[in-house]
C-alpha positions in Angstrom: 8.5 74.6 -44.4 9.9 72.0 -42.5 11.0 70.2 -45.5 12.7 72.8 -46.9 14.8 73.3 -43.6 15.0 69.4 -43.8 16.7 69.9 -47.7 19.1 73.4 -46.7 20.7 71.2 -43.5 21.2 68.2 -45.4 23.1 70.2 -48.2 25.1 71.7 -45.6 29.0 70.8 -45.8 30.2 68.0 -43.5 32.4 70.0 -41.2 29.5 73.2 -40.9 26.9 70.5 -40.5 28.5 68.8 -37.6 29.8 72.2 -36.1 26.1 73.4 -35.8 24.5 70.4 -34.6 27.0 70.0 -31.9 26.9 73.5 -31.0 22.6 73.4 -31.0 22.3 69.7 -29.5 24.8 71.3 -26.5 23.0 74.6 -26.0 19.4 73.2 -25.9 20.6 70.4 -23.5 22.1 72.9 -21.2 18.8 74.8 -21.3 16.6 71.6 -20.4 19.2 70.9 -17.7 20.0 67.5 -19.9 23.7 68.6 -19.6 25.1 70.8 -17.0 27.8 74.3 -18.5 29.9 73.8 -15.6 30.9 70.2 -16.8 32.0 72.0 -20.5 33.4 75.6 -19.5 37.4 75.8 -20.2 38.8 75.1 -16.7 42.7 74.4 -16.7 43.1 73.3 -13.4 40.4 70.7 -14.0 41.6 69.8 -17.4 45.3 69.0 -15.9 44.6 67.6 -12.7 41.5 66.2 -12.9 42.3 64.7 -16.9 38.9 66.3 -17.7 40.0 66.8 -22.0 36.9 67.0 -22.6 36.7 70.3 -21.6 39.1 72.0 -24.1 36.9 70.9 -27.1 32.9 71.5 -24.9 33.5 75.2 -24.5 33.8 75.9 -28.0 30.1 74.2 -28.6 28.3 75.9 -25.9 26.7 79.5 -26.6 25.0 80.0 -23.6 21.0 81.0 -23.4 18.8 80.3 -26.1 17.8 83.6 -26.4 18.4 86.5 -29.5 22.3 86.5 -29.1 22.1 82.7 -29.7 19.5 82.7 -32.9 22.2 85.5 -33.6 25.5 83.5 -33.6 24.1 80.3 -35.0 22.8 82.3 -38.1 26.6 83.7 -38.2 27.9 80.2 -37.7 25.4 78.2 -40.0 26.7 81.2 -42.9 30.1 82.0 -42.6 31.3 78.4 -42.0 28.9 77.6 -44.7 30.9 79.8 -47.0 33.9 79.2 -46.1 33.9 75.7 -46.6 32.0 75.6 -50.0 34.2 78.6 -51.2 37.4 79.0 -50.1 37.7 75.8 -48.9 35.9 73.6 -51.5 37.3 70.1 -52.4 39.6 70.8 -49.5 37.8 69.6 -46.2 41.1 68.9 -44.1 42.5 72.3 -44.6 39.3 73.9 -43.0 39.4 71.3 -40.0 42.7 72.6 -39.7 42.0 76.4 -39.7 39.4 75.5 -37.4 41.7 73.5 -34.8 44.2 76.0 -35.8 42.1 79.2 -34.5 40.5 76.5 -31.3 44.6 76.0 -30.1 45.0 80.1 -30.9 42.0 81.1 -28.7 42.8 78.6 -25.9 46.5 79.6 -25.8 45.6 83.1 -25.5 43.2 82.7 -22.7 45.9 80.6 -20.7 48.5 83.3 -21.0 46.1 86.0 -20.4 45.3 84.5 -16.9 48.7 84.6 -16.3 49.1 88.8 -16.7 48.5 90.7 -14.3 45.5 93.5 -14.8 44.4 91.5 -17.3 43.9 88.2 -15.4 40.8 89.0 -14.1 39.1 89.7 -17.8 40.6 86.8 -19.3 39.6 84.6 -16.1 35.5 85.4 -17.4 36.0 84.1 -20.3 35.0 80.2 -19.9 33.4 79.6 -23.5 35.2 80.2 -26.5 31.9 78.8 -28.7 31.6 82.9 -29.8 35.5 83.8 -30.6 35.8 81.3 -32.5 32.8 82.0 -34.7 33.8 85.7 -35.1 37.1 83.9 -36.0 35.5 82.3 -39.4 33.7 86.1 -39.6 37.1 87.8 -39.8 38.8 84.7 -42.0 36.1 85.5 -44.7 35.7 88.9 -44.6 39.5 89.2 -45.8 39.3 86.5 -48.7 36.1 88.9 -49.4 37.0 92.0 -48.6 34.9 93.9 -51.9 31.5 92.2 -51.4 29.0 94.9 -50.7 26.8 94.2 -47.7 24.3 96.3 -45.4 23.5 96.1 -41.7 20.2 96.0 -40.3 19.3 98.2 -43.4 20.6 101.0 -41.4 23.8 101.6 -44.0 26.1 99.9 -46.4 29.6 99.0 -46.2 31.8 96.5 -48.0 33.1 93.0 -46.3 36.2 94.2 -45.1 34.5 96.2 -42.2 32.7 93.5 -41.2 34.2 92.5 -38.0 34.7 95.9 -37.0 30.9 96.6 -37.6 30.3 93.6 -35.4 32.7 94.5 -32.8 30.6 98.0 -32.5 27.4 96.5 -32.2 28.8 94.0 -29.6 30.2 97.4 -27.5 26.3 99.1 -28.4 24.7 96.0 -26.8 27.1 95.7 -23.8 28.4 92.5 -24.7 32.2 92.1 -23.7 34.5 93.1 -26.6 37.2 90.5 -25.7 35.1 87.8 -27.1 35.2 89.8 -30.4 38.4 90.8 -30.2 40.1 87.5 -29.1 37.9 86.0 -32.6 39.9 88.7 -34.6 43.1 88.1 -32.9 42.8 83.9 -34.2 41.4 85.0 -37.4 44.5 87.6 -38.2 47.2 85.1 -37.2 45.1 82.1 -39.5 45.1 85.0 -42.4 48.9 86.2 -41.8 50.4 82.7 -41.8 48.0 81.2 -44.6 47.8 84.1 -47.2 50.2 86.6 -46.5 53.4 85.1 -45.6 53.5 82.7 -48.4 53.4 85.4 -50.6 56.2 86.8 -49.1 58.5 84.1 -48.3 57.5 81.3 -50.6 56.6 79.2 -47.4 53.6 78.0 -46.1 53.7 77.4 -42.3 50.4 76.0 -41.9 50.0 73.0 -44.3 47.5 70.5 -43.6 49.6 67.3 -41.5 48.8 64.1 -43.1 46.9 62.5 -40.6 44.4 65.0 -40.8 44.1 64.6 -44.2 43.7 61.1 -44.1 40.5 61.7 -41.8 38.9 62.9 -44.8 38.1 62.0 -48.6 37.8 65.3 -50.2 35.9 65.3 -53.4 37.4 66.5 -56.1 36.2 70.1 -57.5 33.7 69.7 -60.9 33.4 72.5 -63.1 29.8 72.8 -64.6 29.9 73.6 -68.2 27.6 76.5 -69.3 24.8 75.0 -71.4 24.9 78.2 -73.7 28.6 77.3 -74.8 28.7 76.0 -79.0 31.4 74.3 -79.8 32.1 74.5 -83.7 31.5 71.5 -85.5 34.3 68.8 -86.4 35.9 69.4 -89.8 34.2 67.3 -92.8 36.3 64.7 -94.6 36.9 66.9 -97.9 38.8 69.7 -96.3 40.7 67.1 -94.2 41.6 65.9 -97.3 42.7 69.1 -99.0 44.6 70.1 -96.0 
């Protein structure tokens, strides 16, 4: 058992594999009081005045107890980024750092202007951690470059892809969970889709391309093809009908 965990995390991509260490190496040290949340919430006061950086990146790796809502979210993390990256984003490593720091900068904005409005101020001020928007981010991101695949929840019914973060958002409202964390995950996920898939289409543009220097942080492999074994190809023509030709 332990060795076949040991095989399915090294065969993880680099960028889910790092993602879902940092997020698990944070969470348990929080729980063991090895690490402390209120050094890694999202605190902008602290952040400008107090230089604490650290802070904008630490609230997207902490997910709170280690309890069922965190096996939860870490199974949705360790698959959907999973897919994503060996799918959609295959051979192309840089691009889904990019939708990742590109949803991150989304999520943060939006909580910063959100404090700012009144009678909304106080729901966007309880939001600290954005380790659970950003997840439902990748959710939503997949579900609409998947939007046919059949899937079932809890065996209770079936439905296709394209209702998966709504499905998710319902159960988060059925549990009592705060549907701004959902709904903030959908907001990034929307504006990453729009710009990436659907206004290209229309306009011939792509907003969001990759900057250089991210790319040069990474060495993408390129994509191989695997032949089917079953494919005959027919044999070379012999010298004769060369020859007659």
């Amino acid at each position: 058992m332990a060795q076949a965990v040991e095989e399915w995390y090294k065969q993880m991509p680099i960028i889910t594999r790092s993602y879902l260490t940092a997020a698990i190496v944070t969470t348990i040290g929080c729980s063991l009081d090895i690490i402390s949340p209120y050094d890694l919430y999202l605190n902008p006061r602290l952040v400008v005045k107090h230089y604490q950086v650290w802070r904008i990146i630490t609230n997207f790796l902490y997910f709170r107890q280690m309890d069922l809502d965190f096996l939860f979210h870490m199974f949705f993390l360790a698959r959907y980024c999973k897919l994503l990256e060996e799918n959609s984003f295959r051979g192309r490593t840089a691009d889904f750092f990019y939708m990742l720091l590109f949803g991150a900068t989304v999520l943060t904005g939006i909580v910063l202007l959100g404090g700012m409005i009144p009678y909304v101020s106080e729901s966007f001020a309880k939001i600290i951690f954005l380790s659970n928007s950003l997840t439902f981010m990748m959710v939503y991101v997949w579900s609409k470059q998947n939007p046919f695949i059949h899937m079932s929840f809890l065996g209770l019914f079936t439905f296709t892809a394209a209702y998966l973060p709504w499905v998710l958002l319902g159960f988060s409202v059925l549990v009592g969970a705060s549907a701004w964390v959902d709904l903030l995950g959908m907001i990034a996920g929307h504006a990453y889709y729009f710009l990436e898939d659907v206004y290209p289409r229309m306009t011939g543009r792509r907003p969001l391309r990759t900057p250089a220097f991210i790319r040069s942080l990474f060495a993408d492999e390129p994509v191989v093809v695997a032949r089917p074994a079953n494919i005959r190809f027919a044999a070379p023509p012999a010298a004769d009908d060369v020859q007659r030709n």
